[in-house]
N, C-alpha and C positions, 0 to 999 in steps of 0.2 A: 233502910230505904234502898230499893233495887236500880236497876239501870234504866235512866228514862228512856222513855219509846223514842222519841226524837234525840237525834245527835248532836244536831245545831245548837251552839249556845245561845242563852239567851241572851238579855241584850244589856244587862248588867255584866255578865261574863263578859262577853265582847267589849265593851267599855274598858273593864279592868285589865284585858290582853291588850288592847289597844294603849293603855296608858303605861305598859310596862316597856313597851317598845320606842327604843330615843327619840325614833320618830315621831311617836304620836300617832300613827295611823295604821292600816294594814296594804299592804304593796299591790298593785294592779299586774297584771297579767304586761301590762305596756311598761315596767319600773326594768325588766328585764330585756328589751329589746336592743339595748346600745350595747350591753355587754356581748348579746348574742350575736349582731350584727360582726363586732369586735373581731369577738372568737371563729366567725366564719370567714374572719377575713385575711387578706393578707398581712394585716397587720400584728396579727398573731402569732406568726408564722415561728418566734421565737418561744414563744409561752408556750411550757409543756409541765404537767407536776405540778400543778398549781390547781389550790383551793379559792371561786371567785364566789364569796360570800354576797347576798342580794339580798338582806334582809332589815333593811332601817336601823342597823345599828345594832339591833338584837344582843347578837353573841361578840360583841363589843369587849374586850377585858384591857384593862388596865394596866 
């Protein structure tokens, strides 16, 4: 079976990516705004070297 023409998953795939994530969902473009806000801010101003993961949990280890 070769590479399908469309790249997008179908909507079983997307379920099943969707249900492997703690969250339960896939993250909006807006799930990122507070962190970014955050980072532009003065509040930041100490954080440097730092990994700010935004993904539901994902890469989550024990």
């Amino acid at each position: 079976m070769g590479p399908r023409r469309n790249p997008r998953p179908t909507s079983s795939e997307l379920e099943a990516f969707t249900q492997a994530i703690p969250s339960r969902r896939i993250g909006d473009p807006e799930d990122i705004a507070g962190a970014a806000v955050f980072l532009a801010s003065d509040l930041s101003r100490d954080v440097n070297g730092e990994s700010l993961v935004i993904d539901g949990g994902d890469t989550h280890t024990e």
